[in-house]
Every structure is written in structure tokens, then in C-alpha cells.
N, C-alpha and C positions, 0 to 999 in steps of 0.2 A: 766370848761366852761369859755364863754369869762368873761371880767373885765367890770364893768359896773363902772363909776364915780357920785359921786351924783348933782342929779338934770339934768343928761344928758345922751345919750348914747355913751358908750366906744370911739366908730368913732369920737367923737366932744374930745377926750380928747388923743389919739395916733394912731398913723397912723396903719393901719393894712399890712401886709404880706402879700403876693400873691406867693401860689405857682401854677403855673399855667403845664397841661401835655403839649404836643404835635399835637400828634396824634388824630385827629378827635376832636383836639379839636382849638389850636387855627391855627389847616391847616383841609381844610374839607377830608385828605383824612388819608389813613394808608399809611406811606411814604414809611416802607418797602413793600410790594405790589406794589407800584407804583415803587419802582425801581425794583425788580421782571420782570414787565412789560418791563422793559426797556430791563433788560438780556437777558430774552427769545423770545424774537420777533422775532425770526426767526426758536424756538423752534416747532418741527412739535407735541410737546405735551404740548403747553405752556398753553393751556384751561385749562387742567389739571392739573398739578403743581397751575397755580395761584388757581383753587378753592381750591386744598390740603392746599395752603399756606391760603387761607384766613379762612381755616376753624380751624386753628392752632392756628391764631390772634384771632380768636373769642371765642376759649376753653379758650386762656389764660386772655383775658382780660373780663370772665366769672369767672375769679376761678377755673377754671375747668384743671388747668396746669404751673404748676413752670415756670416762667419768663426765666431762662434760660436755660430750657429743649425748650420752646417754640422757645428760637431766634435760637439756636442750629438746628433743625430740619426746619425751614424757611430758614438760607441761605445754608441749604443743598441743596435746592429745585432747586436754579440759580446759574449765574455766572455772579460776574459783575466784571465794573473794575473802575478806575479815571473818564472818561469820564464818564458814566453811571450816576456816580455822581453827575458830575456837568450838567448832564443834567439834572437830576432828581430838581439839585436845581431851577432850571427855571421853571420847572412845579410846585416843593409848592408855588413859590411866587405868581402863578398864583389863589394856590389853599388856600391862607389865607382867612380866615374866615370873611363872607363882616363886620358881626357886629362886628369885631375886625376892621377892617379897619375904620370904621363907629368911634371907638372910642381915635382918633391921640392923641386928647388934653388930653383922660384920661391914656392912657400910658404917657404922656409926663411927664404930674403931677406924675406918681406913680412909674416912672421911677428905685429911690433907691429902692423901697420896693416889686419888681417881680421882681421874679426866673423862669424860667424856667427848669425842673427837670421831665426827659424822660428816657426811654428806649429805645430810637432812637438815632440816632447816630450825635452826636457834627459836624462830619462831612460835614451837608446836613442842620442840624438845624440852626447854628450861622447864615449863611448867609440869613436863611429866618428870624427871630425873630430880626436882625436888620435890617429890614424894619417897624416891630413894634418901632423901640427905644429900643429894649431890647438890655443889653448891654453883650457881649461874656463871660465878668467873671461874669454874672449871668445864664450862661447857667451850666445845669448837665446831661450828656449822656452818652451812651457809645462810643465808636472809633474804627474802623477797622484798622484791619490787612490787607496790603498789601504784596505780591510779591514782586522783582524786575520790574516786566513788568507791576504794579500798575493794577494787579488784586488783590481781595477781595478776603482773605483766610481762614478768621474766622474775629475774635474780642477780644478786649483785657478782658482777665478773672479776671484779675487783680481790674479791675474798680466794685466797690459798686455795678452800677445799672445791671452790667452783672449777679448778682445772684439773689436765691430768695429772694423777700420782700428788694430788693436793694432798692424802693423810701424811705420804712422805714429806711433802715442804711443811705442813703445819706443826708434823710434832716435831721436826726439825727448828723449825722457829721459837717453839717452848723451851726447848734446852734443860729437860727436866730430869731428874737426877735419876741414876740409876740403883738397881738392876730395874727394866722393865718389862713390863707382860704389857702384851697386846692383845687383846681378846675380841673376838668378832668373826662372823661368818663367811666373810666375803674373800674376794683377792685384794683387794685394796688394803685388808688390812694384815694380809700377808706378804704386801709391799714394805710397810713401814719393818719386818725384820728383814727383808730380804735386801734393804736398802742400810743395814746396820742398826739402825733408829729404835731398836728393841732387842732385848738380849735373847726373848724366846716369845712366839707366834703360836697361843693360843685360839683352836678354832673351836667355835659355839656352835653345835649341833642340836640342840633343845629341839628348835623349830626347823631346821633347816640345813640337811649336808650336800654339801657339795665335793662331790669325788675329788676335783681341778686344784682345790680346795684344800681340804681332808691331807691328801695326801704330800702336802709341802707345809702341815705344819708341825710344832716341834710336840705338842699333845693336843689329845683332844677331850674338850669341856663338854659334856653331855647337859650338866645342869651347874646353879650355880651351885647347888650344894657340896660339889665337889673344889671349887676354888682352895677354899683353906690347904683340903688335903694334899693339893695339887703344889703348893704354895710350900707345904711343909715338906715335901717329899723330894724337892730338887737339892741332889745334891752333887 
């Protein structure tokens, strides 16, 4: 559990870790679905695939389906290419979370110590999370595979977070200092403390609760404007 110092709590004596997800969490939407959106727009079955696709998103980020059986079968669904991409990046910056906007000075301050550590794709992310301040080599995703004609063919298999229980091997593989908060909506990222890898699993309710969820972690984040407090209060 966390490190408590005497006569104070741990916060007043070293700075704590952020690892923070993505997806519905600090962007209010699911990034892959909205690029989805993007592919199929002119899809004369694209109602359908998107619901298929979002009901995939929501098995897997239930528990309910291996991380990389899940991304596998989602960009089965579309076709996208480079453009698609960078369009899709103009709509998360659209789609950051206001209480993360709401909080410039406390990303500015906490800058070294958040990660960002996703299942989404490095791609789409860096250029939105450096609107937060977050900085590119603190981002962890995965990266698509392009064609020649900078169509999306798959994704690289190679990378940690492309397999099962990848947030556990990746921030495993960072080795980054403690105490840590994991913050994020999903089971995946209820993984990384249930596997030790975090001292307490912060779940992100703003956009999105999941009972499955909710109820295995150690608090719950409504908005980010409660962080600090949240932050100061563990003792």
C-alpha cells in the first residue's frame, strides 16, 4: 500500500505518479469508434458495424474479452487511411475532457510525473495530450500499420499494449517510481493495480461507469477536478 511519512501524509513528502488511460477518459469519447465514423461514412451498413464495433469496446473494456482479440475484430469492421487520422485528431482535441482543460496549472505542475499508457493508438493520441502538456515520450500506445497508399492494415503486434493484460506488461516495463495512481475507466486499467503495478486504481466516471468496474476500485474520480483533492486526502 501507499508510504505514509511520520506526522504527515505520503503527498507532503514525494510526489506521486499518474498514470493516466485515454479513452473516455482524459478525451470524452472511444477514439477508435470515432475514427470508425470516419471510414464508414459513406458505408450503406455503417449503423451497423458501428454498433457491432461499440459492443466489442464495451465486452472488452468489461472483461468480458482479451484486449487483442478485441482490437483485432474492431478494425476488422472499417477502413481507414492517413487522412481519416488526422481528421479524427481535430475532433479529440475537440473532444478533451472540459475538467482536464479546467486543470492547465495542475498538468503544468505534474508535468514529470504523468504518463499516459493506452490501448489506443500513439498515432491520434500524442498530438492530443500535447494540448494537455503531456509530453510524446511520456505517451505508451500502440501504432498502426500502413500500406503504401497510407491505408490502416492492421497494427503493430510486436508492441506490449497490442496483447493481453499489455497495460500490466507496459508499465511493468517503465519501472517508474512510486507511489502510483492509475486512473482510467476501464478493466485493463484496473489490471495494472490488481497485478501490484499501482499502489491505488483510480476509476474515471466523467463519461463512462462501469459497475464491473466501479466496483473493484480503490476511489472513484467523477471529474478531474477532483484529482488534487483526492491526491491530498490519502492518508
Amino acid at each position: 500500500m501507499l508510504a505514509l511519512c511520520s506526522k504527515c501524509t505520503y503527498v507532503m513528502c514525494m510526489d506521486l505518479t499518474y498514470i493516466l488511460d485515454f479513452d473516455s477518459t482524459l478525451v470524452s469519447v472511444e477514439s477508435l469508434d470515432e475514427l470508425a465514423r470516419l471510414g464508414l461514412e459513406h458505408q450503406p451498413d455503417r449503423e451497423t458495424k458501428l454498433a457491432q464495433l461499440h459492443a466489442i469496446t464495451n465486452q472488452g473494456m468489461n472483461g468480458g474479452l482479451a484486449f487483442d482479440e478485441s482490437l483485432r475484430r474492431r478494425l476488422e469492421l472499417f477502413t481507414a487511411n492517413k487522412s481519416h487520422v488526422a481528421e479524427l485528431v481535430e475532433i479529440l482535441k475537440d473532444a478533451i475532457t472540459d475538467s482536464a482543460l479546467e486543470l492547465e496549472e495542475w498538468f503544468e505542475e505534474n508535468a514529470d510525473n504523468i504518463y499516459v499508457v493506452s490501448g489506443g493508438f500513439s498515432d491520434y493520441i500524442v498530438p492530443v495530450v500535447e494540448e494537455l502538456g503531456i509530453a510524446r515520450s511520456h505517451v505508451f500506445a500502440n501504432k498502426f500499420i500502413y500500406d503504401e497508399n497510407g491505408t490502416i492494415t492492421g497494427f503493430d503486434g510486436t508492441a506490449l499494449l497490442s496483447r493481453p493484460k499489455g497495460k500490466v506488461a507496459q508499465v511493468a516495463a517503465l519501472q517508474l517510481p512510486g507511489p502510483i495512481i492509475m486512473v482510467g475507466d476501464g478493466f485493463t486499467d484496473y489490471e495494472v493495480r490488481a497485478q501490484g503495478l499501482a499502489d491505488e486504481f483510480w476509476v474515471f466516471t466523467q463519461h463512462v461507469s462501469r459497475p464491473s468496474v466501479v466496483e473493484r476500485a480503490d476511489r472513484v474520480l467523477e471529474s478531474f477536478e477532483e484529482i488534487e483533492e483526492l491526491s491530498l486526502s490519502i492518508a
